[in-house]
Every structure is written in C-alpha cells, then in structure tokens.
C-alpha positions as CSV (number, residue, x, y, z in Angstrom):
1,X,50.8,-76.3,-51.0
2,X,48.0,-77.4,-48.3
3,X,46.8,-79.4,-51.0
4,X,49.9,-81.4,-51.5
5,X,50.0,-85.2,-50.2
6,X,51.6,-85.1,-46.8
7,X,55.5,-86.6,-46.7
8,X,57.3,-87.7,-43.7
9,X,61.1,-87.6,-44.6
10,X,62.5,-90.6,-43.0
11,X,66.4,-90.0,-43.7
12,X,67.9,-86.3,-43.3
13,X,70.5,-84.7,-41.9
14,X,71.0,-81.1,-40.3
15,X,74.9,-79.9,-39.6
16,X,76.6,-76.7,-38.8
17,X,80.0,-76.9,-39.1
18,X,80.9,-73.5,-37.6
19,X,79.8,-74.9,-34.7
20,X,80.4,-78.0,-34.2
21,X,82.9,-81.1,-34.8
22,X,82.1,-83.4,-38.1
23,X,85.2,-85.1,-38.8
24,X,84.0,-86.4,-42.7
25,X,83.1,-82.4,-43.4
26,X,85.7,-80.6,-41.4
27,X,88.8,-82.2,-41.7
28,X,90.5,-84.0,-44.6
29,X,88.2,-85.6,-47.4
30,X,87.8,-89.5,-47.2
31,X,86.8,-91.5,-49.8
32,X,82.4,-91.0,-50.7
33,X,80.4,-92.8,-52.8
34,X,79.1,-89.8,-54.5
35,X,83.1,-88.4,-55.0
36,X,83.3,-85.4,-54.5
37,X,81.4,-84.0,-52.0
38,X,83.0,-80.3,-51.4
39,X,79.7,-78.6,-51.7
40,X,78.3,-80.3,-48.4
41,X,81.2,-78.9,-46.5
42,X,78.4,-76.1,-45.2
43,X,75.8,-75.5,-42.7
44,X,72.8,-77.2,-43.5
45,X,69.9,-76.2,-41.3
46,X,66.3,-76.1,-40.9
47,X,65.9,-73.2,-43.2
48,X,67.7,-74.4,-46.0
49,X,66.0,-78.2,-45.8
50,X,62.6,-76.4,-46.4
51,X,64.0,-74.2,-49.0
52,X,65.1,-77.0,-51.2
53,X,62.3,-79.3,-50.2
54,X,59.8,-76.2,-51.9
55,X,57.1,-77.3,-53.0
56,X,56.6,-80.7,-51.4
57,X,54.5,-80.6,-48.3
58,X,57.1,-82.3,-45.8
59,X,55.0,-82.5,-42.3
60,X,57.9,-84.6,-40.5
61,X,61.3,-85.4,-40.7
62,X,63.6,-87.7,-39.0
63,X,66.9,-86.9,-38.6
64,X,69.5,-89.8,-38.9
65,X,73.3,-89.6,-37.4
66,X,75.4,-87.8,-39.5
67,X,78.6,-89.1,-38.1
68,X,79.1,-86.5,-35.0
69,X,82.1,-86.6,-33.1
70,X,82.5,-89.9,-32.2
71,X,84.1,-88.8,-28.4
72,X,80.3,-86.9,-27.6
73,X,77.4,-89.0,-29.2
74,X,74.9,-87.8,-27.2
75,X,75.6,-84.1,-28.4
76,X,74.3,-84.4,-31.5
77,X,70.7,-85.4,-30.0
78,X,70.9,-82.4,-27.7
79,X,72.0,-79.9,-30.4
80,X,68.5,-81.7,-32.6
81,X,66.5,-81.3,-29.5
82,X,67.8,-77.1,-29.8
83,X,66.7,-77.2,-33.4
84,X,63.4,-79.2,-33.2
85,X,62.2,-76.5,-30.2
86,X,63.4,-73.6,-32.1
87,X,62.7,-74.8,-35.5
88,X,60.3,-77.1,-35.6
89,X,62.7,-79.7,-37.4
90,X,63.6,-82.5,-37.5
91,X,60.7,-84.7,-35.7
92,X,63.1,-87.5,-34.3
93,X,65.9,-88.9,-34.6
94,X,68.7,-91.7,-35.0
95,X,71.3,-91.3,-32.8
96,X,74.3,-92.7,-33.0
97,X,76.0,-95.3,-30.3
98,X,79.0,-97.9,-31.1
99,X,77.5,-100.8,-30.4
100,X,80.9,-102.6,-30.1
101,X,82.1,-99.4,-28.0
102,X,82.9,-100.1,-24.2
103,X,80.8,-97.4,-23.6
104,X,77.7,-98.7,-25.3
105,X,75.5,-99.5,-21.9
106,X,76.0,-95.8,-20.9
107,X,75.4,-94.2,-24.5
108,X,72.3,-96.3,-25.2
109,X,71.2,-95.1,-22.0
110,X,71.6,-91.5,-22.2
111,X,70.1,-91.8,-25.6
112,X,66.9,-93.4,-24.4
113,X,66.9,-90.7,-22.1
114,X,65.9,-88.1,-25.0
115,X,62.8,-87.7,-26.1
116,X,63.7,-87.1,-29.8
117,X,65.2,-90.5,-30.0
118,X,63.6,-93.4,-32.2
119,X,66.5,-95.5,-33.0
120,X,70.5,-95.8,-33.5
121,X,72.2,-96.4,-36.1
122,X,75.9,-97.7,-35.9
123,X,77.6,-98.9,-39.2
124,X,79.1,-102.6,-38.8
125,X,82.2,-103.1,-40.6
126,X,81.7,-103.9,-44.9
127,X,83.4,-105.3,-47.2
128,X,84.2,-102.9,-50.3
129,X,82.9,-105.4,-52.9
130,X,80.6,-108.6,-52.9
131,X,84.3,-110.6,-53.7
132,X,85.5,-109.3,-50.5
133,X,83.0,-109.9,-48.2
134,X,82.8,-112.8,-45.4
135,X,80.9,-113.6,-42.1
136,X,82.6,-112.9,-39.2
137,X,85.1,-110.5,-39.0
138,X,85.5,-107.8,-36.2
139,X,83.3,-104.9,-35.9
140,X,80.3,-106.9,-38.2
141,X,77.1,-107.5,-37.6
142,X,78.3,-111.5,-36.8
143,X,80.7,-110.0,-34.0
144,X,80.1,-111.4,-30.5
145,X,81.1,-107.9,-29.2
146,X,79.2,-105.8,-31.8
147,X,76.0,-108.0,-31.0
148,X,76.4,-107.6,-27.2
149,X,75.6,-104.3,-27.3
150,X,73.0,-104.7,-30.1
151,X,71.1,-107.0,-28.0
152,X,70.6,-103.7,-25.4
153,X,68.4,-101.6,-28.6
154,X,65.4,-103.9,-27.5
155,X,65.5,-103.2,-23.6
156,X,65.5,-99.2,-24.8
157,X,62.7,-100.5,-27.0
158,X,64.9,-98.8,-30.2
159,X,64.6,-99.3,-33.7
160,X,68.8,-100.0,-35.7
161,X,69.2,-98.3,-38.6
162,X,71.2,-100.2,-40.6
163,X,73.5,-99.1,-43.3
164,X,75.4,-101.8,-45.2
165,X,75.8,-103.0,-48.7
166,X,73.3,-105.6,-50.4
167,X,76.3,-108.3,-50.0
168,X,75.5,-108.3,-46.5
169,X,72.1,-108.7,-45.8
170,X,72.7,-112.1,-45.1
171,X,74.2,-111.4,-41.7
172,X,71.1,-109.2,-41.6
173,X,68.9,-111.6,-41.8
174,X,70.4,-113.7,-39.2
175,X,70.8,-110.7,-37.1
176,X,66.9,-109.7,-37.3
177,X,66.2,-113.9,-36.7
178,X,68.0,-113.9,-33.4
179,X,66.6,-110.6,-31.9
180,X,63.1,-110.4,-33.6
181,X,61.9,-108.0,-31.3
182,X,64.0,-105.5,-32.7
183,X,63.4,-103.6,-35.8
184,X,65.7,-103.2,-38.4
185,X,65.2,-100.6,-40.9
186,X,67.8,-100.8,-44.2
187,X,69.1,-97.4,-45.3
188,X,69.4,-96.7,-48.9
189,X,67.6,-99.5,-50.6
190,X,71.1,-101.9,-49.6
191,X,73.1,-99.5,-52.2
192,X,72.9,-100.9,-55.2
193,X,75.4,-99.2,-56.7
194,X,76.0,-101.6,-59.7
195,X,73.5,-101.3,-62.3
196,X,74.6,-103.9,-64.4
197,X,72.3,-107.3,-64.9
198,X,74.3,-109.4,-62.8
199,X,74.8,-106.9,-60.3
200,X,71.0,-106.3,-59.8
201,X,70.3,-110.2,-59.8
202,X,72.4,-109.9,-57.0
203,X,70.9,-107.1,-55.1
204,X,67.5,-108.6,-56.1
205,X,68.3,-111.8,-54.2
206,X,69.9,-110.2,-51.1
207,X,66.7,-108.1,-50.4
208,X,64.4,-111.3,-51.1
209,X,66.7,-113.2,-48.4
210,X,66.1,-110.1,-46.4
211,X,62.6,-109.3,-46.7
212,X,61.7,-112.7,-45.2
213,X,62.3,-111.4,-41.5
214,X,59.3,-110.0,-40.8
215,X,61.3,-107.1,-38.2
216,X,62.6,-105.8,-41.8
217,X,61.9,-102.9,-43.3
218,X,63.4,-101.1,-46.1
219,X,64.2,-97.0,-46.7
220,X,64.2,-96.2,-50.3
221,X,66.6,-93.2,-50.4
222,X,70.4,-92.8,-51.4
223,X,69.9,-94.2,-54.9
224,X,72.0,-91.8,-56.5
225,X,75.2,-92.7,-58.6
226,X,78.7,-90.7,-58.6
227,X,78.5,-88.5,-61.7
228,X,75.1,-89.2,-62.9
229,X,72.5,-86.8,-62.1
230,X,69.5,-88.8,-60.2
231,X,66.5,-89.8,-63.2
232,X,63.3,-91.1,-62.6
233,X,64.3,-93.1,-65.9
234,X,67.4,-95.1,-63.9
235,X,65.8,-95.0,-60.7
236,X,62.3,-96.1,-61.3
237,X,63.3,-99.9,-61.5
238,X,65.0,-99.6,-58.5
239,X,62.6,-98.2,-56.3
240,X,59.9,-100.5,-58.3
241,X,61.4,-103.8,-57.3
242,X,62.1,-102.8,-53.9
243,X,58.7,-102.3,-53.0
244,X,57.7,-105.4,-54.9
245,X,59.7,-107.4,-52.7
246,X,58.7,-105.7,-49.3
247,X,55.9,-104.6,-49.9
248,X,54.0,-101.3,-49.4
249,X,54.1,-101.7,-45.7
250,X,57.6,-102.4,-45.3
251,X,58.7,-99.4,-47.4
252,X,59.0,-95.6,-47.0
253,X,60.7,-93.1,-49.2
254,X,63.6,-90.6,-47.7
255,X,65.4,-87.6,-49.2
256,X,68.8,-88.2,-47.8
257,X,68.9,-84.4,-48.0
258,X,71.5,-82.7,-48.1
259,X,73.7,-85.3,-49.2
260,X,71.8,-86.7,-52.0
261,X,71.9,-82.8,-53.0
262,X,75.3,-84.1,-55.2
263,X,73.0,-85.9,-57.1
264,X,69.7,-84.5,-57.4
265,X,67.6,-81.8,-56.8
266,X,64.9,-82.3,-53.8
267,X,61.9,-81.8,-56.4
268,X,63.7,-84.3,-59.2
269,X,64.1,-87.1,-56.4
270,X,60.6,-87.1,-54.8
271,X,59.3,-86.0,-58.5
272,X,60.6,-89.4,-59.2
273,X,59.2,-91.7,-56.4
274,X,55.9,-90.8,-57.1
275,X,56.0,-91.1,-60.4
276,X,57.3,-94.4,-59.7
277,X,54.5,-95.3,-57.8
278,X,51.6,-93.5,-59.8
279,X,50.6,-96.3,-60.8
280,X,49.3,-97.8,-56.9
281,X,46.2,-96.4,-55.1
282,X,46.4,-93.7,-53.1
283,X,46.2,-95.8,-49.6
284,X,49.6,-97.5,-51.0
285,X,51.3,-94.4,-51.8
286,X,50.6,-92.6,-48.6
287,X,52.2,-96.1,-46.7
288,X,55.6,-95.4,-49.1
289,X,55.4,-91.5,-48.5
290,X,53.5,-90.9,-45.0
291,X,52.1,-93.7,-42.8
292,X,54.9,-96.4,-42.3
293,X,57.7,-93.6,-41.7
294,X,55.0,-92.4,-38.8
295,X,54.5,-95.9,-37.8
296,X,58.1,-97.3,-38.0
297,X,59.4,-94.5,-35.9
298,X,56.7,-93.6,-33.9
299,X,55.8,-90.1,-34.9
C-alpha cells in the first residue's frame, strides 16, 4: 500500500442522512442520471470511502456539495470541518452558494470564512437535450443575476465548480472570457452521456471550444452510464480524448464516490484511469492523478 502512487480524489461526497437534511436522498426520488439510485439513500462516511477505496492509496480528498439543504449552506462545510478534525477526510471542500440567491454576498462570505473551503459550486439552469438548449434564460450561466453573484468567487479568490452538459460549454467559455481570473473546473468530463458517433463529435467540439480558456480545467469523473456497469473498454476513449484536448495539466481524475458506486466499483473505476493512461510517463500520470487536483484546489 505505501508503495502505491499517491491519489488526490478531487470529486466525493460524505452524507449522513440520520442526521441531517438531503432533500434528493431523504425525501421523494427525483429523476437521476444513473436511475435508480435507492442504494445511496445511506450514510456514507469517512470509514466507508476508505473501505471501498481499498487498495488505492488516496492521500487527499476534496469534498464537493452534495446538494445540502438549500435554507443552511454553510452547514454542510461546518459538519466537513467536524469530519475532517475527527477523521481526517475530506481535505477541502466545494461548498455550495446560489449564486443568483439574494443571499449570495452573505453565503460567499461565510464560506470564505472556512478554512476547508476551495471553491463553490452552484448548478446553472440546463437544458435536458442539446435540441433544447439556448443562451439566456433565467438561472444560466448568461443570466445577469446569476453572473452578479459569480463575479463575487474572485474577490473570495474561489475556484466554480461547474456542472453542466457538453451543450453548454459555450456559455462556459464566455463565462471564463469575461472573468479570467476565476477558475472554472468542469465536473464529470461535460457528461457525455451519448455514446453514439454523432453525439461524441459533439461533445468533442464543445470541450475543444472550451479548452481554449486558459482558466479551464477539466475533472474526469462521473462517466458512468444508467444500467451499464463502468468498463475501462467504454470508458478509455472518453477519458483518452479528454486529456488530449486539455492536456495533462488541465486534467485530474475523481471518484465521484459514492454515487458513481451505482456504476462501478472504486477499484474497477481508477483500475480504469490508469490503465487508460499507462501508456504516458510517470510525471503525466501523477498531473491526472496527484499534482493538478493539489494545485487546482490548493492542497
């Protein structure tokens, strides 16, 4: 094990449901992109992230928002802070804030105040399909209220998570062109979710558009599929061209643990990365696995 390349986990999450308020895992199921996701309805804790993680030497974590109760944002980074003193995990964090929240002064401010905190992440509104999507509307990353309170991550000196699908990294792109002083760190490889030719053309060209902001940088995690177990053999390509078009600097692998647990097992997904990358010297693969997660969110 002390042998084992070092991995910094840049996307997981902690919850425990007995004791506190998620409304996706405590009250009525929405709609998920992995279906069904009963078995997540759980506490998931320090203990059971290093039990599944096993034999892979994880030596930090960063903890990203797992959609707290939205009335109490700043909860969720003091509950971490509990976990990370008596547990040792996670190493930071993502916290949430509504950007477009009239709130969103205060909460970035009492985030900033934490010393766990690296970043936020607040989900702009998305289309459900590349047909539906346009520029503009309420709640997205074109909204003049949305971007008033994305303007305040740089004073805080904050990183934005950002999860949307591919068919929006155009507004993305804009969005890291006006405020290049913030960094913007895309969750989940853009989900691309459709595999077919067409659909990947199409995811290909979005990162590429993406990728030319120089404040971009890309998370390769989440790539599971609903009702396919995760395979190095549909996944490779994936994670393969996303690096191609960042680069190995502008790249880091995450777990997504434990929600990617409806997919794969911890030792099949990072099993899988490397043996996607085997192939790069060792000073590339410990950018994707170790260095840019500890650069990006200052570990």
């Amino acid at each position: 094990m002390t042998d084992a390349p070092a991995i910094v986990d840049a996307h997981q999450h902690f919850w425990d449901i007995g004791r506190n308020y998620h409304p996706w895992l405590v009250d009525e199921a929405i709609p998920f992109r992995y279906g069904d996701y009963a078995a997540l309805r759980r506490p998931y804790l320090p203990p059971d992230y290093r039990a599944d993680a096993g034999r892979h030497r994880i030596v930090k974590t960063v903890h990203v928002e797992a959609e707290w109760d939205r009335r109490d944002p700043v909860g969720e980074t003091r509950w971490l802070e509990g976990l990370a003193a008596t547990q040792g995990l996670p190493s930071a964090c993502v916290a949430p804030a509504r950007l477009d929240g009239h709130a969103a002064v205060a909460v970035l401010a009492a985030q900033a105040a934490r010393p766990l905190v690296r970043g936020i992440r607040h989900k702009p509104r998305a289309a459900a399909s590349p047909g539906e999507a346009k520029r503009g509307a309420p709640g997205s990353m074109d909204d003049p209220k949305w971007r008033a309170g994305y303007v305040l991550l740089a004073r805080h000196g904050f990183s934005f998570d950002l999860q949307t699908p591919w068919w929006h990294l155009d507004a993305a792109a804009d969005l890291a062109r006006d405020f290049p002083e913030t960094p913007i760190v895309i969750n989940h490889a853009g989900l691309p979710s459709d595999r077919s030719a067409e659909g990947l053309a199409a995811w290909r060209a979005a990162l590429a558009r993406a990728a030319e902001a120089p404040n971009i940088v890309i998370k390769i995690s989440g790539l599971g599929l609903s009702g396919q177990a995760w395979t190095a053999a549909a996944n490779g390509p994936i994670i393969r061209e996303a690096i191609a078009i960042f680069g190995t600097e502008r790249a880091m692998f995450a777990s997504n643990y434990p929600v990617d647990s409806l997919v794969g097992s911890f030792d099949a997904i990072f099993s899988g990365f490397r043996a996607a990358v085997a192939d790069r010297p060792a000073t590339e693969q410990r950018r994707l696995f170790h260095d840019n997660a500890v650069r990006i969110y200052r570990l």
